[in-house]
C-alpha positions as CSV (number, residue, x, y, z in Angstrom):
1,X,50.4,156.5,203.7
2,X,50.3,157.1,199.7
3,X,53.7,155.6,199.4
4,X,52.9,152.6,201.4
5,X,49.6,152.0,199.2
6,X,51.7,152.4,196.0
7,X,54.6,149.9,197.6
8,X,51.5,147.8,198.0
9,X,50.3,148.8,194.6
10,X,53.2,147.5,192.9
11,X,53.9,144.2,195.3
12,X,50.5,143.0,194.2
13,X,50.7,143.8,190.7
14,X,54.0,141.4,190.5
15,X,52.0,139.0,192.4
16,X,49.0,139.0,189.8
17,X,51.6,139.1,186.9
18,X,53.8,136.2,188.6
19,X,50.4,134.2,188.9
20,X,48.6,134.8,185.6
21,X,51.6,134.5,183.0
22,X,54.4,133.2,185.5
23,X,55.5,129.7,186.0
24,X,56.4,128.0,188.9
25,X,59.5,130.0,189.8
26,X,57.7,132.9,189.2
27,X,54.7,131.8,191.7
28,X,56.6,130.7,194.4
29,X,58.8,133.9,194.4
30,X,55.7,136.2,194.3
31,X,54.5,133.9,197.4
32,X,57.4,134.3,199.2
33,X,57.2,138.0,198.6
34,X,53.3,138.4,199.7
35,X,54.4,136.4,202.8
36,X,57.4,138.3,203.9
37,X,55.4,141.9,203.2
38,X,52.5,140.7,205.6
39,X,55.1,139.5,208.2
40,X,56.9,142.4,207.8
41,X,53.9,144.8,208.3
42,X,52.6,142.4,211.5
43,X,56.0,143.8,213.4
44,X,56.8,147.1,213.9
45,X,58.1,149.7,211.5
46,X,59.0,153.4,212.9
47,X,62.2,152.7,211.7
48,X,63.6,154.3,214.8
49,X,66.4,151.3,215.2
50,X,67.3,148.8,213.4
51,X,64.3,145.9,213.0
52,X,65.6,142.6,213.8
53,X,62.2,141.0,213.5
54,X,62.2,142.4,210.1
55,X,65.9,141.7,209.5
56,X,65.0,138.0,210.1
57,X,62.2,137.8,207.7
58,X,64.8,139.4,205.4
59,X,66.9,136.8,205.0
60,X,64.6,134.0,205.4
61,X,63.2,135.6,201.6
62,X,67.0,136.2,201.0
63,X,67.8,132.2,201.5
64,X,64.4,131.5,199.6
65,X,65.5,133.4,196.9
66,X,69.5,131.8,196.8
67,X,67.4,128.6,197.4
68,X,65.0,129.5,193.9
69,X,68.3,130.9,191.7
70,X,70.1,127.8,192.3
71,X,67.8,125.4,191.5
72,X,66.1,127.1,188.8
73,X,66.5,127.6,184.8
74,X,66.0,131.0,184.5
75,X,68.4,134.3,185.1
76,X,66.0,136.5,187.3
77,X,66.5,134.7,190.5
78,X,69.7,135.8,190.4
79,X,68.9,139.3,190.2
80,X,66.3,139.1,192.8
81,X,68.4,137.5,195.4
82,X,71.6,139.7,195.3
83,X,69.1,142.9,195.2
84,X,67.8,141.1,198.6
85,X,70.7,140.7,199.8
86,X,72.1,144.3,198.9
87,X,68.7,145.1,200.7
88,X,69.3,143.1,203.4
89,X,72.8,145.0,204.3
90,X,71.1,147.8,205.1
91,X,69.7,146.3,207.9
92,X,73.8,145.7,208.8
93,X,74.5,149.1,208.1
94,X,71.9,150.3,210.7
95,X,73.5,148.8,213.4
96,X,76.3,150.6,213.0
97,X,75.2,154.2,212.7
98,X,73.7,156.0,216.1
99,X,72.4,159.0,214.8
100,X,69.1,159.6,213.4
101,X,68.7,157.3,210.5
102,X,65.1,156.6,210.1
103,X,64.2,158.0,206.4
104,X,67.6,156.6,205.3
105,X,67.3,153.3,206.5
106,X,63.7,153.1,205.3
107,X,64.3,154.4,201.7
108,X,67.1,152.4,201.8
109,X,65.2,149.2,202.1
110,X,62.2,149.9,200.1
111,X,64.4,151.2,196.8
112,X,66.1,147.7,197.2
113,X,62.6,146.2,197.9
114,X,61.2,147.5,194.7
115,X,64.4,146.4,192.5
116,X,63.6,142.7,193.9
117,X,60.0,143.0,192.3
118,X,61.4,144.4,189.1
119,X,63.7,142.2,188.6
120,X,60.1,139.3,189.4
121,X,57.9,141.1,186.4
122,X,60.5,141.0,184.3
123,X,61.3,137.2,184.7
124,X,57.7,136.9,184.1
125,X,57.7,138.6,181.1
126,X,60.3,136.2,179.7
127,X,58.4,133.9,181.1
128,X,55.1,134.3,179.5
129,X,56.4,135.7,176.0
130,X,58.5,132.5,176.2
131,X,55.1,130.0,176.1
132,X,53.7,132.6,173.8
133,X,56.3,131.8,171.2
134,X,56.5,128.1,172.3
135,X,52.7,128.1,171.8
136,X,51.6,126.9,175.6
């Protein structure tokens, strides 16, 4: 429970960050994220097999994201979508192991998780310090 509040600690702290000194790549990224976390909590997670639910809103953020680096100006996306996409091979990996995976497989997605929402403050950070210095 007091990691889950921190996971959700730190998801809406990018979210307010992306929103107050973010511009619009930064916005519709923290979006994307807020959406995916609430449709990922709506399905279930014992991590007792692999989530295909959740796999699928995985890679919907994961083509978002390709979608947002290619068309954007900025280096982050980049950053963000192939730490998604590292994340989302974990879901890959799960299918193939039949053991007893569960605290794996969910460390393994939330470490990745978290790198995606560094990698969002700190393209908001270039962000705003970039209309600081432009004056904006």
């Amino acid at each position: 429970m007091i990691l889950e509040l921190f996971g959700l600690g730190a998801l809406l702290g990018a979210a307010l960050i992306a929103f107050r000194w973010g511009g619009r790549d930064e916005m519709l990224a923290a979006l994307a994220f807020l959406l995916a976390t609430l449709l990922s909590w709506a399905m279930d997670n014992q991590y007792n097999g692999t989530q295909v639910n959740v796999l699928a809103v995985d890679f919907a953020l994961l083509i978002g994201l390709v979608v947002l680096a290619l068309t954007s100006d900025r280096f982050w996306p980049m950053y963000a979508a192939a730490f998604q996409l590292v994340g989302s091979i974990v879901h890959i990996g799960s299918m193939t192991e039949t053991g007893d995976f569960a605290w794996a497989y969910a460390v393994g997605l939330i470490f990745w998780s978290y790198a995606v929402l560094a990698a969002l403050m700190a393209g908001t950070w270039l962000e705003g310090r970039n209309r600081r210095v432009m004056g904006l």
